[in-house]
MDAnalysis code that builds the backbone (N, CA, C; Angstrom):
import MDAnalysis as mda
import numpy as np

u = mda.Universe.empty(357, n_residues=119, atom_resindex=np.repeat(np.arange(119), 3), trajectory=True)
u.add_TopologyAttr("name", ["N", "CA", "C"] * 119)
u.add_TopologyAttr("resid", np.arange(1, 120))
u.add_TopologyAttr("resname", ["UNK", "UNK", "UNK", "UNK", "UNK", "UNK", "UNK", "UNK", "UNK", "UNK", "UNK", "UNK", "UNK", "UNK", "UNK", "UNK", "UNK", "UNK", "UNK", "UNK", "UNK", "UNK", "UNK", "UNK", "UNK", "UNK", "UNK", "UNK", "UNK", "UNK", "UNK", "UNK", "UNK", "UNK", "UNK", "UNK", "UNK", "UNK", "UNK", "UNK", "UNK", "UNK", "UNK", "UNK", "UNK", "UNK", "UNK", "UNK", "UNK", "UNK", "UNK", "UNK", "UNK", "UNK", "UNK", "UNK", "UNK", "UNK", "UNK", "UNK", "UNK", "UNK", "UNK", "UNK", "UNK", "UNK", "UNK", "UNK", "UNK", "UNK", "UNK", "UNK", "UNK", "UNK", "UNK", "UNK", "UNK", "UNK", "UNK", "UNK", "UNK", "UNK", "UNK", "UNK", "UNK", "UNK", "UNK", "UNK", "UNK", "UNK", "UNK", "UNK", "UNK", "UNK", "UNK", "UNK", "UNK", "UNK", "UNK", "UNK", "UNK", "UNK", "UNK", "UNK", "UNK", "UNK", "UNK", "UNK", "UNK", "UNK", "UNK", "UNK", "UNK", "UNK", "UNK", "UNK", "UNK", "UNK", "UNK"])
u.atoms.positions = np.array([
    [19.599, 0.072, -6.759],
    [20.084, -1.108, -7.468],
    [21.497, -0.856, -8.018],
    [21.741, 0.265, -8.694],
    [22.950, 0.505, -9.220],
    [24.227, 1.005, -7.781],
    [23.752, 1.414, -6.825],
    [24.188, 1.496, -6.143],
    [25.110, 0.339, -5.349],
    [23.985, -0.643, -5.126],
    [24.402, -2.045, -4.448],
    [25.573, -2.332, -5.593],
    [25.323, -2.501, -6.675],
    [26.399, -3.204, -7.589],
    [27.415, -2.519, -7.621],
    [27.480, -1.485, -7.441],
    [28.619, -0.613, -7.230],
    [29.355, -0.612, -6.099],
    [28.983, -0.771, -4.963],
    [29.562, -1.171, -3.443],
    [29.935, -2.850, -3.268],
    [28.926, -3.102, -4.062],
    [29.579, -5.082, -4.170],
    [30.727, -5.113, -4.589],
    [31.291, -4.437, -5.900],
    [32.194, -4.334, -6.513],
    [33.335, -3.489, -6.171],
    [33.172, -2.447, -5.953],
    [34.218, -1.519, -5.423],
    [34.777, -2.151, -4.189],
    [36.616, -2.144, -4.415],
    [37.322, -2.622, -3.453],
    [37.689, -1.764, -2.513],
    [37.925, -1.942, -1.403],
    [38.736, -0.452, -0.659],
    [38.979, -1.651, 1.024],
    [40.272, -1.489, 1.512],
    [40.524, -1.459, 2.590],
    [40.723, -3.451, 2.500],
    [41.354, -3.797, 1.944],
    [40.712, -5.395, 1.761],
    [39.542, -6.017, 1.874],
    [38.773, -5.468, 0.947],
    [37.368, -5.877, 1.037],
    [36.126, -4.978, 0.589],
    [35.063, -5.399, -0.254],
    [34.147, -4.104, -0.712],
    [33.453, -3.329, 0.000],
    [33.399, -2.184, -0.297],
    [32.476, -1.228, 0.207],
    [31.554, -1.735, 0.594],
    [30.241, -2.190, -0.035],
    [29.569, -3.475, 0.999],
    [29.513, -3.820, 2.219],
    [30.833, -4.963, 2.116],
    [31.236, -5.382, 3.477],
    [31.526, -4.429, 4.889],
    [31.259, -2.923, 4.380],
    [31.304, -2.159, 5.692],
    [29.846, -2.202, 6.749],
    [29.654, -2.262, 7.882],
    [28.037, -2.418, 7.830],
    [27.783, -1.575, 8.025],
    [28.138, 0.110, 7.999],
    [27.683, 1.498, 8.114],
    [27.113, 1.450, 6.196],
    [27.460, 0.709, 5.282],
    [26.964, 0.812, 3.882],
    [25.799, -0.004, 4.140],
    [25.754, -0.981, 4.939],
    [24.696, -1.734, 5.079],
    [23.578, -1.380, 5.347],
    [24.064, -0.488, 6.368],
    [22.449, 0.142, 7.169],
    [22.233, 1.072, 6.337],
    [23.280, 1.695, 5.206],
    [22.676, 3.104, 4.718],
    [21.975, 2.709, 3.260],
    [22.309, 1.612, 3.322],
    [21.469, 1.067, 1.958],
    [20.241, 0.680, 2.214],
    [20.308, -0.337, 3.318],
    [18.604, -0.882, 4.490],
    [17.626, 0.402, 4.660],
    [18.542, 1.604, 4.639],
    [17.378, 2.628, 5.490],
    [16.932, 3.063, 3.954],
    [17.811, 3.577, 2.861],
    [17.119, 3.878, 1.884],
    [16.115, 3.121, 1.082],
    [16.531, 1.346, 1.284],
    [15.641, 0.672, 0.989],
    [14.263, 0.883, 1.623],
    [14.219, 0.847, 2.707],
    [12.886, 0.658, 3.676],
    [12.345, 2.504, 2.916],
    [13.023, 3.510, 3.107],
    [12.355, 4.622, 2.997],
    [11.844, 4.576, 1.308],
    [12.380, 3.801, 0.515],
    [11.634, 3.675, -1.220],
    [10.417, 2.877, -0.842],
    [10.909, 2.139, -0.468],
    [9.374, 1.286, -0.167],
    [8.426, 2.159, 0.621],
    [8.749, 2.665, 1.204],
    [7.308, 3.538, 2.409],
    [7.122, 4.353, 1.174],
    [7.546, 5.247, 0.437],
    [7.595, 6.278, -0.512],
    [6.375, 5.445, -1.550],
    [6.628, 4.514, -2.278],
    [6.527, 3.733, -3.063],
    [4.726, 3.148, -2.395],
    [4.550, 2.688, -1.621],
    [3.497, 2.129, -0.761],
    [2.791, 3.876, -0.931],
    [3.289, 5.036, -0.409],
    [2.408, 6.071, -0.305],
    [1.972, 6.825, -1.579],
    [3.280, 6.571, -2.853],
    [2.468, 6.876, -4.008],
    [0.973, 6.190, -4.959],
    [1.855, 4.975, -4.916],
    [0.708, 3.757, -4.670],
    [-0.781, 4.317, -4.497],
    [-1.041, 4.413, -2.972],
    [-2.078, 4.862, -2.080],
    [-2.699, 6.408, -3.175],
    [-1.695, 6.813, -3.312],
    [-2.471, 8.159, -3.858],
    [-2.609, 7.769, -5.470],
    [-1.854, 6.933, -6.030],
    [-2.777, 6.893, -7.463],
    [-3.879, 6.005, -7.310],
    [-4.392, 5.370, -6.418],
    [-5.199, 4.635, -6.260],
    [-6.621, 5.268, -5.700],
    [-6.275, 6.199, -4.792],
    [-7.862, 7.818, -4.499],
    [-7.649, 8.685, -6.003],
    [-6.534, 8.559, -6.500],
    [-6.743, 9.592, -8.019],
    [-7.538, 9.022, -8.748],
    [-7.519, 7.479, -9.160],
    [-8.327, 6.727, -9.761],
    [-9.580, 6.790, -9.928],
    [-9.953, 6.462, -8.383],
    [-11.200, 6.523, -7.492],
    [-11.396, 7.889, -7.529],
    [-10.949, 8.894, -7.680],
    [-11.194, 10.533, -7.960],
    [-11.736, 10.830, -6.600],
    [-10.568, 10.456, -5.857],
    [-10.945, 11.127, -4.647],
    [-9.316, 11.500, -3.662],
    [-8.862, 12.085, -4.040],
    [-7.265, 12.178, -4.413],
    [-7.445, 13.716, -4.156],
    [-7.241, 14.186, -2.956],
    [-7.656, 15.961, -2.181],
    [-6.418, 16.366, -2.636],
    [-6.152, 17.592, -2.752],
    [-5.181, 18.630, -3.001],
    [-3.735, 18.168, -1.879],
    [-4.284, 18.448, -0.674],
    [-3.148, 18.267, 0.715],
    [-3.018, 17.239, 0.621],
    [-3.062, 16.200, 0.245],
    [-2.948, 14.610, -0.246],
    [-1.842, 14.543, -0.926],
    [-2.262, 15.207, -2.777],
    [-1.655, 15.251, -3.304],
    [0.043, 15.893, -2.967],
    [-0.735, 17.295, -2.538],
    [0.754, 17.944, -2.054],
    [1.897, 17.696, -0.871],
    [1.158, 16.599, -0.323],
    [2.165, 15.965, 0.582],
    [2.610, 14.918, -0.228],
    [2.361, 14.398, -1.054],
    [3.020, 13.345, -2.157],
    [3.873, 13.998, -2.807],
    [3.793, 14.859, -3.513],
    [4.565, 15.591, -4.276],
    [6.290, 15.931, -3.559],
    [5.413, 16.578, -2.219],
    [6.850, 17.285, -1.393],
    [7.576, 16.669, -0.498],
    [7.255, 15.205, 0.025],
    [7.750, 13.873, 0.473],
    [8.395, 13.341, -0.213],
    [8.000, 12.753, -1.456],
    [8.929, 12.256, -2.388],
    [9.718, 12.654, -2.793],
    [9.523, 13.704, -3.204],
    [10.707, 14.389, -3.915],
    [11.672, 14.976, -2.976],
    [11.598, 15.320, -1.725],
    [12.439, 15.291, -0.612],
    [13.018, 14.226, -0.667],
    [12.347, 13.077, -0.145],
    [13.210, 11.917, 0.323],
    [13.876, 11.139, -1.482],
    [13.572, 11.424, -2.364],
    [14.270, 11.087, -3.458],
    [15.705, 11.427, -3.707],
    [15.640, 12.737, -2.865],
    [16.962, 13.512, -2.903],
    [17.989, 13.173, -1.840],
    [17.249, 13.019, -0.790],
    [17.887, 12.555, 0.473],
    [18.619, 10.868, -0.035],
    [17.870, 9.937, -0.739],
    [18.080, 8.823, -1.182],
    [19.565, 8.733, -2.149],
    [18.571, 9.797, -3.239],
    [19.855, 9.565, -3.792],
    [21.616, 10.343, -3.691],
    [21.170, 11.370, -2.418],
    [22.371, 12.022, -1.883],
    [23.217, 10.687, -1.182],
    [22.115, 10.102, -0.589],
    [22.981, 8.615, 0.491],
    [24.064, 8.316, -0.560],
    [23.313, 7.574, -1.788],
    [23.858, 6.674, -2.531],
    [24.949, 7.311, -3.505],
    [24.717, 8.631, -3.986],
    [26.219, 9.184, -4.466],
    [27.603, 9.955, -3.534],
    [26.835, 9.470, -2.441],
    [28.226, 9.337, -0.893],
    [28.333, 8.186, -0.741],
    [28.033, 7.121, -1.325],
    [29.089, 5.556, -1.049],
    [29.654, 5.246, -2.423],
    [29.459, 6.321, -3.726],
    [30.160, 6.552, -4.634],
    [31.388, 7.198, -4.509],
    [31.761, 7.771, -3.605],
    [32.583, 8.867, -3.220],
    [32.646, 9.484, -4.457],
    [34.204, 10.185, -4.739],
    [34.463, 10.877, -5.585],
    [33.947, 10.444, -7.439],
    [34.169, 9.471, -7.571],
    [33.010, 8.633, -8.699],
    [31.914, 9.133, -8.837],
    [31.005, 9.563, -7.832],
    [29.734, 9.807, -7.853],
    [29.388, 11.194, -8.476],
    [30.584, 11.712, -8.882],
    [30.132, 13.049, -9.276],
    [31.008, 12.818, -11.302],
    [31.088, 11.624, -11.362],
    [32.022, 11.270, -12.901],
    [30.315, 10.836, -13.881],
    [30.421, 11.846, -15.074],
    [29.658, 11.274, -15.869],
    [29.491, 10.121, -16.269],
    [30.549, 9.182, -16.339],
    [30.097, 7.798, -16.105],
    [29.505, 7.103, -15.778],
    [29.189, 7.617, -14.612],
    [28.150, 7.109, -13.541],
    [27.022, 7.434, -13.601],
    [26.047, 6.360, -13.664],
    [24.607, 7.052, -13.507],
    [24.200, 7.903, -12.209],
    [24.776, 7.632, -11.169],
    [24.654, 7.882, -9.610],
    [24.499, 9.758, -10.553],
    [25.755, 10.441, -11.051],
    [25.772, 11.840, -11.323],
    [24.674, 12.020, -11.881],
    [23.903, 11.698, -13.305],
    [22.704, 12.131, -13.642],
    [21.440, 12.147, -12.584],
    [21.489, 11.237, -11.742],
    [20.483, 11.149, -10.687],
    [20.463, 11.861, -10.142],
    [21.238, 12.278, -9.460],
    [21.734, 13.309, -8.403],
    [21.035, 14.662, -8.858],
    [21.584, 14.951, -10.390],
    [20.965, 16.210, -11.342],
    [19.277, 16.363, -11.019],
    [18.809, 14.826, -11.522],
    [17.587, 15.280, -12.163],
    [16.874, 14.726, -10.870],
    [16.819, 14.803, -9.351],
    [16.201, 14.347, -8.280],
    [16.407, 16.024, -7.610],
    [17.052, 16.417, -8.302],
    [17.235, 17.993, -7.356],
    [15.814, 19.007, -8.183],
    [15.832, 18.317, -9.397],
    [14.872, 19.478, -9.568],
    [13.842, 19.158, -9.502],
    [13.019, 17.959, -9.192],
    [11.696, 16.910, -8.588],
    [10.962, 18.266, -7.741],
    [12.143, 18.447, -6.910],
    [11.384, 19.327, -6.146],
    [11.182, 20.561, -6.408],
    [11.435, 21.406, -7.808],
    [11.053, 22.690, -7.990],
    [9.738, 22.702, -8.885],
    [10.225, 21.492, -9.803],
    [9.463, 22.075, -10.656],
    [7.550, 21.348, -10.595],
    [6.238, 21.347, -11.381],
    [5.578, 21.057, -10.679],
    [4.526, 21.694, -9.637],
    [5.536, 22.331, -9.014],
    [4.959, 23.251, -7.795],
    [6.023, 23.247, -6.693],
    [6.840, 24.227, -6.440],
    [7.568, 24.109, -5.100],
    [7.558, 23.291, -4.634],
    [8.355, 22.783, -3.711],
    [7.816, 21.987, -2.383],
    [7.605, 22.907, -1.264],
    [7.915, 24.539, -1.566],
    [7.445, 25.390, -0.562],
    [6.192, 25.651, -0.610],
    [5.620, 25.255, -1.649],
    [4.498, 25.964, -2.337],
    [3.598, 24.727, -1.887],
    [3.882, 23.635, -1.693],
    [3.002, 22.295, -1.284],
    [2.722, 22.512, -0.431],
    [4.083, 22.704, 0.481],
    [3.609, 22.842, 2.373],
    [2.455, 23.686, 2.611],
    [2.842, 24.994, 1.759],
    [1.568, 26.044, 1.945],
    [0.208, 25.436, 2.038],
    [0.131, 24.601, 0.746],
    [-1.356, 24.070, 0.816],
    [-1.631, 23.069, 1.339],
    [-0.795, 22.170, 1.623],
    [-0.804, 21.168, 3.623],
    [-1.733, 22.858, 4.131],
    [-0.538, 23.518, 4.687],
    [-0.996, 24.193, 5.681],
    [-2.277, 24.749, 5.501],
    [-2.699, 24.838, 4.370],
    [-4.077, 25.698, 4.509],
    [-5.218, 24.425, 5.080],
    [-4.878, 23.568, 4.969],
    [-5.805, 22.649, 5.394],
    [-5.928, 22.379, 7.084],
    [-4.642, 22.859, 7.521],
    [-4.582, 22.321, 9.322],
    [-5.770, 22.817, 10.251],
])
């Protein structure tokens, strides 16, 4: 969201960042990949509920998301360019606190493991 408003707005080349359609698709794909993310957390608080929410379940939730959170929000503080790294910007705190999603918790090396013990 903060992203879009930021590419709506930002001028460059006669015309906004936006209007490039390489921003287009890279916003479309992160959109579509929050939503799949979003749909699969969903799914798993919904067997947690139901208390039936398995370990390799869980730990592929854990180490998906927080992968693709990072991947997401790496997209979106590269159509910030150099901005994207200015405390000003929320894009920089994101960036911070999506890197450590994946340590802390449990690895995400440490997830795969227990995927794998299940194969």
């Amino acid at each position: 969201h903060e992203t879009v408003e930021y590419v709506k707005g930002r001028k460059a080349f006669g015309g906004t960042i936006f209007d490039f359609q390489n921003t287009q698709f890279k916003l479309a794909e992160c959109k579509t990949e929050a939503t799949v993310a979003k749909v699969f957390a969903d799914h798993c608080t919904e067997r947690l509920l139901k208390e039936e929410l398995d370990a390799a379940t869980a730990s592929m939730s854990k180490y998906w998301i927080s992968d693709l959170q990072c991947k997401i929000v790496d997209e979106c503080l590269q159509l910030h360019g150099g901005f994207g790294y200015m405390d000003e910007y929320p894009i920089a705190q994101m960036y911070a606190d999506a890197r450590v999603q994946r340590i802390y918790g449990g690895a995400n090396e440490v997830m795969k493991m227990l995927i794998a013990r299940t194969l």
